[in-house]
Structures are given as structure tokens and as C-alpha cells.
N, C-alpha and C positions, 0 to 999 in steps of 0.2 A: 877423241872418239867422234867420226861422224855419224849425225843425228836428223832426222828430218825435222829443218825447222817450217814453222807456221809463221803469221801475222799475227800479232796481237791485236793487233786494233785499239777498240773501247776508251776509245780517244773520250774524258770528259768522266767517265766511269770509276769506280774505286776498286784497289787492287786487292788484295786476300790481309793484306797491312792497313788498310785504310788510303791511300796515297790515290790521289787523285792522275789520273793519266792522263797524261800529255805528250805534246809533240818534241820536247826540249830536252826530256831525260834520257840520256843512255840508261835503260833496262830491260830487263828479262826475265821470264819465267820459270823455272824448274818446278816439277813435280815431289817436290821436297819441301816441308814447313822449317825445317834444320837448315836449308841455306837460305836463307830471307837475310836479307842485308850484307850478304856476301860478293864482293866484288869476282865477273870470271872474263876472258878473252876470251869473245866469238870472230871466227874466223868466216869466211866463206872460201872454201878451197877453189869454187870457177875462176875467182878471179885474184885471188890472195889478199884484200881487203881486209885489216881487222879489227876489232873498236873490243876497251874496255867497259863494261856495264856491271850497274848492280841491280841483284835479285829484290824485286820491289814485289813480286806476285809466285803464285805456286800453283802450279798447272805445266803442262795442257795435262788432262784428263785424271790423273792422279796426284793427293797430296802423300804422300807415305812411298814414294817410291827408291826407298835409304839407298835400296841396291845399285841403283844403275846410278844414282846422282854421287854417292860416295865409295861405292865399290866397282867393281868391273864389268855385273849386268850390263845388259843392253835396256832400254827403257820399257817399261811392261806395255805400253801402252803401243808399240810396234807388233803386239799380238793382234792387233786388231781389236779388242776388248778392254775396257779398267777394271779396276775393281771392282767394280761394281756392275761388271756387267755390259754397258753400255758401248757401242761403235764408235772405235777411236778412230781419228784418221789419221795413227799412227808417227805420232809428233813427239818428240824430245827434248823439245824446249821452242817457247814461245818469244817472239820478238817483238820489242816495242818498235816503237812507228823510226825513231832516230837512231836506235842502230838496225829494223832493215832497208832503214833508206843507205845510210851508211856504209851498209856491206854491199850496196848494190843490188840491194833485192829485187827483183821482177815478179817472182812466185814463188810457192813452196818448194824447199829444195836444202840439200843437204850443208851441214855445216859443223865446225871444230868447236867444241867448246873447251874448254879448264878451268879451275878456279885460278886465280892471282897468288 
């Protein structure tokens, strides 16, 4: 399913697991506490680039988001709003620094994800 990914950043920062971020780890974020530790293939379709990572954090914007991460939703969080309310910028999964260097990232922009 393509998703609009983000940057993670927070390079130095600890992730929703405790796990300090850095620049060396393939990981990624979903909005799901159920895939923490789960390995997935992120693709980026511009250019066919794709790196395996594991789920070290839970975000962008929602952590309960069961439907779209393990069923066929689309990610709630492309309503423009979370659960909570608040103004997403419509993101379906977050990128650590080494797979969006990885995928060739430039900016925010679409990409494939799966679990392994």
C-alpha cells in the first residue's frame, strides 16, 4: 500500500520502546504499539530502492491505528486529524534517518511498505 512517508529525525531522542535514535539503525515507525519489533520492506516506488527495517517507534500521529497497519484501512491519520483531534500531516509511517537516506529520500513523499 502506498503511504505518505515523513522523516523521523530525533536523532539522540528515545523512541516509544526506550531505544535511543540514531543514524546506523534501519527503523521505522507505524502507528501501531502491536508492531514494535517487527521487521517490514519499505520501498520507495520513484525510484525502486528498498531496505529492510525494524519497528523501533509508534507514530506519526496515532498509536492504536490496528486497521490500517494490520488490515486494509488506509491510515487514519490521512484525514487530516488523529485521534485525538489534532492536525496531522497526513503521514503513514515515519522514517528513520538510514532507511530515508537509503530509499533516496529528498522530502516527504510516497512509499510501499509490508511486513517480512
Amino acid at each position: 500500500m502506498k503511504v505518505k512517508a515523513t522523516r523521523e529525525g530525533l536523532v539522540g531522542k528515545k523512541t516509544a520502546i526506550g531505544w535511543k535514535v540514531n543514524v546506523n539503525v534501519p527503523f521505522v515507525a507505524l502507528p501501531s504499539e502491536a508492531a514494535l519489533r517487527q521487521w517490514v520492506i519499505v520501498t520507495n516506488p520513484a525510484n525502486g530502492r528498498s531496505i529492510k527495517a525494524l519497528v523501533l517507534d509508534v507514530g506519526p500521529w496515532n498509536v492504536e491505528d490496528d486497521e490500517y497497519v494490520f488490515g486494509t484501512s488506509r491510515p487514519q491519520a490521512e484525514s487530516g486529524k488523529d485521534k485525538l483531534g489534532r492536525t496531522t500531516n497526513k503521514a503513514g509511517i515515519d522514517l528513520g534517518e538510514f532507511v530515508w537516506f537509503s530509499l533516496g529520500m529528498t522530502d516527504n513523499g510516497e512509499v510501499d511498505w509490508r511486513f517480512v
